[in-house]
N, C-alpha and C positions, 0 to 999 in steps of 0.2 A: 199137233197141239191145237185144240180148239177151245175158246173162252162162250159161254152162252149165257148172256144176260136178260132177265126178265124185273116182271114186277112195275115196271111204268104203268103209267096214268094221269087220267087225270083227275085234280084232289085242289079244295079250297086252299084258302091262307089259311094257316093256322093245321093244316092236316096232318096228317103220317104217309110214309109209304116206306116200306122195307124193300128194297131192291135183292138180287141174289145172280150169282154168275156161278155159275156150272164150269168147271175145266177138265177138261180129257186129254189121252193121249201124249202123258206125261206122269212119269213116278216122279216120287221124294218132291210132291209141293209145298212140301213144309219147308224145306230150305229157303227158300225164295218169299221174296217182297210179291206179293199181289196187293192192286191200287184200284180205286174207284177216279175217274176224269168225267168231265163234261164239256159241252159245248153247245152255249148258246148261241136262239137264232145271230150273226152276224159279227159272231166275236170267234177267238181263237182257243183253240180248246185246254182246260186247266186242271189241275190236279185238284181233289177234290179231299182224298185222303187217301192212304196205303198202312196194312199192316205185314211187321216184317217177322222171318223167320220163330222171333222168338217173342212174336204176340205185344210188340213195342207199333203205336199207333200213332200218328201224324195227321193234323187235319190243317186245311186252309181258313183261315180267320175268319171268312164269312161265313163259316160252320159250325165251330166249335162252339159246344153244350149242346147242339141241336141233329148232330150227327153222331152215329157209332158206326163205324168198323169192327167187323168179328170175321176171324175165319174158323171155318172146322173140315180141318183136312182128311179127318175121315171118312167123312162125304163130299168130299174134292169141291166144296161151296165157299164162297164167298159173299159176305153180306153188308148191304148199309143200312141200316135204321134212319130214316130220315122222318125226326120230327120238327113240327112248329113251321112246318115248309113256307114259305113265301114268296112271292111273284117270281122273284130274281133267284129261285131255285130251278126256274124252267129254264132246261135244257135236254141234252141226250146224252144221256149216261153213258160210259164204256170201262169196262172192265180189262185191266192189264197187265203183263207182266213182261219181265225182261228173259229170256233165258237164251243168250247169244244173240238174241236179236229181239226186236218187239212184237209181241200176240199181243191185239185186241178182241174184244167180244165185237159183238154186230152192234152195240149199245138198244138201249129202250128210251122214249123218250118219258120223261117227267112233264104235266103241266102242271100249275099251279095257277088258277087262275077262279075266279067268283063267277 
């Protein structure tokens, strides 16, 4: 099972950046919750948001309106829309899922900075 995340950068206050994580090495992804986390410099790393089997979507408060979550399993992809991005969006994104155990991606980092 391998998760591969891209789409990092770095992007003003106020920018976009659509993230996307590639997953292989695994049928029936559509059963399963896959999740966006982060981890900024010097903090512990946090849920960011996850969408579950049946396209039901979860975000962390200091996201929501400004974030989407989408999957499309028939190109085994996962996506975040991250608009309005702000300082305290920078971090290193990781893509995840549970399937007996934890896969992460390699993550990409996001900066946000003027």
């Amino acid at each position: 099972v391998q998760l591969q995340a891209s789409g990092g950068g770095l992007v003003q206050p106020g920018g976009s950046l659509r993230l996307s994580c590639a997953f292989s090495g695994f049928t029936s992804w559509e059963f399963y919750t896959i999740a966006w986390f982060r981890q900024a410099p010097g903090k512990e790393r946090e849920g960011v948001s996850c969408v579950t089997s049946d396209n039901n979507t979860y975000y962390t408060d200091s996201v929501k309106g400004r974030f989407t979550i989408s999957r499309d399993d028939a190109k085994n992809t996962l996506y975040l829309q991250m608009n309005n991005l702000k300082p305290e969006d920078t971090a290193v994104y990781y893509c995840h899922t549970f399937l007996g155990k934890d896969y992460w991606g390699q993550g990409t980092l996001v900066t946000v900075s003027s």
